[in-house]
PAMIMI-471217 format. One record per residue (C-alpha): z, y, x; residue number from 1. Coordinates in steps of 0.25 Angstrom, whole numbers. Layout:
BEGIN
R|Z|Y|X|nr
R|Z|Y|X|NUM
...
This chain:
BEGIN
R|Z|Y|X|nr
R|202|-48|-54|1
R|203|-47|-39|2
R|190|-51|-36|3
R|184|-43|-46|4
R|188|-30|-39|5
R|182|-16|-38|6
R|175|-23|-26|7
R|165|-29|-35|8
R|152|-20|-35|9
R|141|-23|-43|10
R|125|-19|-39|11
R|113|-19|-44|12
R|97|-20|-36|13
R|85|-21|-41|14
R|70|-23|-36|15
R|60|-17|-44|16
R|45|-21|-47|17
R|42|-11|-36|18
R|49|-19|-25|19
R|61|-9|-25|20
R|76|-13|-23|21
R|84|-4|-31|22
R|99|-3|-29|23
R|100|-1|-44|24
R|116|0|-48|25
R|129|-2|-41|26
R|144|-2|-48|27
R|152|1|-38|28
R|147|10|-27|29
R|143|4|-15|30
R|141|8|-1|31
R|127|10|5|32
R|130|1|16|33
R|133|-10|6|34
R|120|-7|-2|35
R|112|-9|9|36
R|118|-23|12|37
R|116|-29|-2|38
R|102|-23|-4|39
R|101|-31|8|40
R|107|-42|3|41
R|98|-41|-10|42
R|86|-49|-10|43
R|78|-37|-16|44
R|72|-29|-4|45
R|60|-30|-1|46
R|62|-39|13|47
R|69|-50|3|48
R|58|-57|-4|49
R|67|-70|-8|50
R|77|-65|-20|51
R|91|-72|-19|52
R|96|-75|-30|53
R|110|-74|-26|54
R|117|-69|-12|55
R|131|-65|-6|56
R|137|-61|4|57
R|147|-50|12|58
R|148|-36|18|59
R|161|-33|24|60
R|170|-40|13|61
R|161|-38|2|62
R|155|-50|-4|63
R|141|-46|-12|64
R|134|-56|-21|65
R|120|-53|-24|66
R|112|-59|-37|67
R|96|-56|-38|68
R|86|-59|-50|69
R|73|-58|-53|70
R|70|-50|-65|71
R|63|-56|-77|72
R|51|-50|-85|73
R|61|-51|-97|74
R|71|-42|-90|75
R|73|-26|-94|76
R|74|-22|-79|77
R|57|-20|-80|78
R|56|-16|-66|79
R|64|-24|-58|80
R|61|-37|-53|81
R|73|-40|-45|82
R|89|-36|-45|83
R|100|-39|-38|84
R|116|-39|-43|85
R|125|-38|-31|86
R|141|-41|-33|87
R|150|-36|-22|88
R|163|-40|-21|89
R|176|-44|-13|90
R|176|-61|-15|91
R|168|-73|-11|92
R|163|-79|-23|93
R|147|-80|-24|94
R|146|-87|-36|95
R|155|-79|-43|96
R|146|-66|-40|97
R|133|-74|-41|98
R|138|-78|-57|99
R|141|-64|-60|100
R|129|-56|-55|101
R|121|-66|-62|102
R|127|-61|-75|103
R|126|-46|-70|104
R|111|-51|-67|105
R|108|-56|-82|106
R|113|-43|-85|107
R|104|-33|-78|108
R|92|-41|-83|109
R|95|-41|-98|110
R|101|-25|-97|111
R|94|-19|-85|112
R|107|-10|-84|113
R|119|-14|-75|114
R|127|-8|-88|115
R|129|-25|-93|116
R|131|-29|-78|117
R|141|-17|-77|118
R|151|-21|-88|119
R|150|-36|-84|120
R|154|-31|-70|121
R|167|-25|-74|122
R|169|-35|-85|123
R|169|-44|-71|124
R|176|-33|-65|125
R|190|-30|-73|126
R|190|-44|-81|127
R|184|-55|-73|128
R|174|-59|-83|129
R|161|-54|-91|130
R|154|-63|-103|131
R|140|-62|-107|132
R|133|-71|-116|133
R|120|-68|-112|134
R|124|-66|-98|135
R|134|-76|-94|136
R|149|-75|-93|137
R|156|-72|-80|138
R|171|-75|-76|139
R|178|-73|-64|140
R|188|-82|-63|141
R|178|-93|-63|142
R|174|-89|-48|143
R|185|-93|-39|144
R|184|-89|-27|145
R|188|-103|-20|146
R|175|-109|-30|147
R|166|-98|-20|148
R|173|-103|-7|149
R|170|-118|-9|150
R|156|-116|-16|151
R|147|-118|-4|152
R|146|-133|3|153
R|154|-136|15|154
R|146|-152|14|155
R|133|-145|14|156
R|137|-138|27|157
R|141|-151|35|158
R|129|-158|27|159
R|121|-149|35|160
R|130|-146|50|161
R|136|-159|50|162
R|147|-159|61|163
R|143|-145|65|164
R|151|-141|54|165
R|162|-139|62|166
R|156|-128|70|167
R|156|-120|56|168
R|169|-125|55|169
R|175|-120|66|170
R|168|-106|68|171
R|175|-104|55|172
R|189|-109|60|173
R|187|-101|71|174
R|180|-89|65|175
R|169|-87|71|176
R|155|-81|66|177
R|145|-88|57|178
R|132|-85|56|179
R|124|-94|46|180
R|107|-91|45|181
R|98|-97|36|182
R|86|-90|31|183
R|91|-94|14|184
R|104|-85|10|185
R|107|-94|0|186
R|108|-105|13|187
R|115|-95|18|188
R|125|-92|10|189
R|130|-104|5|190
R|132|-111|19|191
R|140|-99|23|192
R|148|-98|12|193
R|153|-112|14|194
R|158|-110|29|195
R|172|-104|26|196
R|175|-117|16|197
R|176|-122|32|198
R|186|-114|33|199
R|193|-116|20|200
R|206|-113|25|201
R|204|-97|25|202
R|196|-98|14|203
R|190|-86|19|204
R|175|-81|13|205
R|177|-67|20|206
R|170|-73|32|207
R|157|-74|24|208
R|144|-66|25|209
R|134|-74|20|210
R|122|-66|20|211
R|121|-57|31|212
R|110|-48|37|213
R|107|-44|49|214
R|110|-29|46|215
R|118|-20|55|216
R|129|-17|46|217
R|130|-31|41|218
R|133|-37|54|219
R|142|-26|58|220
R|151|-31|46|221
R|149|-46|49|222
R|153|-44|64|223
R|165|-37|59|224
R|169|-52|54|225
R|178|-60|64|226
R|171|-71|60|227
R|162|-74|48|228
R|151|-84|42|229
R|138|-76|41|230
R|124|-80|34|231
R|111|-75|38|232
R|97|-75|34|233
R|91|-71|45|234
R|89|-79|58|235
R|88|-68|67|236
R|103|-69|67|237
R|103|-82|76|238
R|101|-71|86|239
R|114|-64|83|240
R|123|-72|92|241
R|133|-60|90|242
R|134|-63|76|243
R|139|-77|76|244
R|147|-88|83|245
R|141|-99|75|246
R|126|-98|70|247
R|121|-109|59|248
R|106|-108|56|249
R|108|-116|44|250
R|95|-117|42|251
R|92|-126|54|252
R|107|-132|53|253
R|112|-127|66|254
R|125|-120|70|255
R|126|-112|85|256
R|137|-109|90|257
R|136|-95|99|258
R|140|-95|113|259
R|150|-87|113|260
R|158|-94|102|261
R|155|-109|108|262
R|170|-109|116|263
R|177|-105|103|264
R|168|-116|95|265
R|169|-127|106|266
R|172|-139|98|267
R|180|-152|100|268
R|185|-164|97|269
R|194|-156|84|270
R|181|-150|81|271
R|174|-162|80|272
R|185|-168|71|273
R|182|-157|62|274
R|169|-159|61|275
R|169|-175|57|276
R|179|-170|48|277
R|169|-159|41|278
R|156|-168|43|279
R|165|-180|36|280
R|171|-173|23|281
R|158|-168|22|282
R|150|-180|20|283
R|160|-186|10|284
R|153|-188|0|285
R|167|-189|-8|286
R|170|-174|-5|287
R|169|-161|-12|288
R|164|-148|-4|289
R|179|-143|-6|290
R|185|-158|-1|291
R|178|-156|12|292
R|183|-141|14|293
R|197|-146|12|294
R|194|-156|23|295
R|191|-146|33|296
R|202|-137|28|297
R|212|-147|31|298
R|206|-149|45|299
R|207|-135|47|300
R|222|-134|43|301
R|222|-147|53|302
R|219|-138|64|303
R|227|-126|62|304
R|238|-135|61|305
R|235|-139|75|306
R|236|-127|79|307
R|250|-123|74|308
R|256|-130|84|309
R|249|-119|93|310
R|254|-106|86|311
R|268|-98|88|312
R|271|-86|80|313
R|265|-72|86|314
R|275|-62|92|315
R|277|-53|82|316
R|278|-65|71|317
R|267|-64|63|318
R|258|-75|64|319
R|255|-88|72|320
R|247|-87|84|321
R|243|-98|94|322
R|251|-102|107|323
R|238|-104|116|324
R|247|-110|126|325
R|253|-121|116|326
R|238|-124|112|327
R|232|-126|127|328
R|246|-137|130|329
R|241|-146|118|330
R|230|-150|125|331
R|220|-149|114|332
R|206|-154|118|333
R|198|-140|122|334
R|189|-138|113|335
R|201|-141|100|336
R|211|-130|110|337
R|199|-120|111|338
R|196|-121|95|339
R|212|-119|90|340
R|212|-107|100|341
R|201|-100|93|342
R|205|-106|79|343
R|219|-96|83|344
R|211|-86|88|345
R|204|-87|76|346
R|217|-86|67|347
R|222|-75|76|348
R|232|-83|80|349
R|232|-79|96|350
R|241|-69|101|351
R|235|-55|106|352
C-alpha cells in the first residue's frame, strides 16, 4: 500500500543500566543528520529525565513517531533500562504509528532481537497487516487517515481562547507562522495538531511540526515553510520574534500577534462575525468536534466565494488571480479589503 512505502524506516535505542544511549539497530539506512534529530527527539539522553511515552513530529517532509518503555525485571534485555522504537514515514497519522510501535515494543522485550519486530515490519510493509496473539494484531486499513485529521479537539481550543480563536483562524487562512509553547509535549502536540482542522478545506497536515527544538538545522528546515504551525518546549522561543507571526503560550492562554504581521492580521467586522460564529458552534452542546469544523468550513467557502467576484483569469490562462482594482470599487469595510487581499496573496492569486 501507498502509505506503507519504502519511506517507512524502523530504529531502535536503547539506555543501558550505565546511563548510556545506544543507537542499537536501524532498517533502512538513515543519514547522520536525521539520527541526530531523533536522538534528540528520544527521551533517553541524559538532559531528558521525564520519559515520554509516546512523541511525533516532522523534519523536512518526514513524519517520525517515537514510542519509549521502560524495561521490566522480567525482560531478557538484562542491561537496558529504557528503549525507544522510532517509525519514520511519509503520512500524518499518530495513532496509527503509536498502535504499531507498541506491538514492535512487546516484541523487543519478549525476544531482545529486532529479528520478531523485523518480520512484523515487512508483514506491515508488503501486506498491510501483522497478527500476533501474544502481541496483538495490527491492520492498516483500520487507520484512515481522515480519522488522524479530526482526532484533536477544535471545542477544547475555543473552550480555552474563546473569540480569540479567530486569530488562529485566520493566521491559517492567511498562512502565516504559528508557533505554540507549552513546557508539556503532550500539550503541545495535541493543541497543534488540531489547528489545520481550522482550515479544513485544505486539509493539509504538511504544515505541522509539532515538536521542534531550537537546533540550528531544525530551524533552517522550519523557516524553509511558507507558513507552518510549530510547537515548542522551550520558552526561550517567545524571544524568536523571527520565527513567528503569531505566538500562543498556551500555557498561560495567551496569543500575540507580532508587529510586523499586525497589518496583514488587522481584524474587522467579517472577522468578528467569524468569530461568533466559532465561539458559538463551539459551545453547542448538541455538536460533535467534526460538526463544528464543518461550520467553520462553510464560512470559509463563504469568503472565497466573496472573493470570486474579484478574480479574472491571469494572462497566459492558467489560473485565477484577483482584480485589485475591482476589490478597492466595492467599498468593503478596510479591515474585510485588507484581509481578502492577503487571503489572495495567500492563494497566489495576485499577478506578478
Amino acid at each position: 500500500m501507498k502509505i506503507w512505502s519504502r519511506e517507512m524506516r524502523e530504529i531502535s535505542e536503547e539506555k543501558d543500566t550505565n546511563g548510556e544511549v545506544l543507537w542499537v539497530w536501524c532498517y533502512p539506512s538513515t543519514t547522520a543528520t536525521l539520527r541526530n534529530l531523533l536522538l534528540r527527539k528520544c527521551c533517553l539522553t541524559e538532559e531528558n529525565k521525564l520519559h515520554h511515552p509516546f512523541v511525533f513530529g516532522q523534519y523536512r517532509r518526514t513524519w517520525f513517531y517515537i514510542t519509549t518503555v521502560e524495561v521490566p525485571d522480567s525482560s531478557v534485555l538484562k542491561k537496558v533500562t529504557h528503549f525507544s522504537i522510532v517509525l519514520t514515514a511519509k503520512d500524518f497519522n499518530p495513532e496509527k504509528y503509536a498502535a504499531f510501535t507498541r506491538i514492535l515494543c512487546r516484541m523487543y522485550l519478549k525476544h531482545g532481537s529486532p529479528v520478531k519486530m523485523m518480520e512484523s515490519y515487512i508483514a506491515v510493509l508488503t501486506k498491510g497487516i501483522c497478527q500476533s496473539e501474544e502481541n496483538g494484531s495490527f491492520l492498516s486499513k483500520d487507520f484512515d487517515a481522515r480519522k488522524a485529521y479530526l482526532a484533536g479537539s477544535i471545542k477544547d481550543i475555543v473552550s480555552q481562547f474563546g473569540m480569540e480563536t479567530v486569530i488562529l483562524h485566520t493566521a491559517l487562512m492567511l498562512k502565516k507562522r504559528i508557533v505554540v509553547y507549552h513546557p508539556k509535549i503532550e500539550a503541545v502536540q495535541e493543541f497543534t495538531r488540531t489547528l489545520p482542522a481550522l482550515v479544513w478545506h485544505r486539509q493539509d497536515w504538511s504544515i505541522l511540526h509539532p515538536y521542534v527544538h531550537l537546533d540550528a538545522d531544525e530551524l533552517e528546515a522550519l523557516q524553509m515553510c511558507p507558513g507552518y504551525v510549530a510547537g515548542f518546549v522551550d520558552l526561550e522561543v517567545s524571544n524568536r520574534s523571527d520565527l513567528y507571526d503569531v505566538f500562543v503560550n498556551l500555557a498561560d492562554s495567551e496569543i500575540t500577534i507580532a508587529p510586523l504581521a499586525k497589518e496583514a492580521m488587522t481584524m474587522g467586522k467579517l472577522h468578528k462575525e467569524i468569530g461568533q460564529l466559532i465561539v458559538q458552534s463551539a459551545e453547542d452542546p448538541e455538536k460533535s468536534d467534526s460538526q463544528v469544523i464543518q461550520d467553520i468550513s462553510l464560512k470559509t467557502k463563504e469568503i472565497f466565494t466573496n472573493l470570486a467576484p474579484f478574480s479574472e483569469v491571469s494572462d497566459d490562462g492558467e489560473k485565477r488571480v484577483l482584480n485589485y482594482e475591482a476589490l478597492k470599487q466595492r467599498r468593503f469595510p478596510p479591515a474585510t479589503e485588507n484581509f481578502l487581499y492577503h487571503l489572495a496573496a495567500a492563494e497566489q492569486m495576485l499577478k506578478i
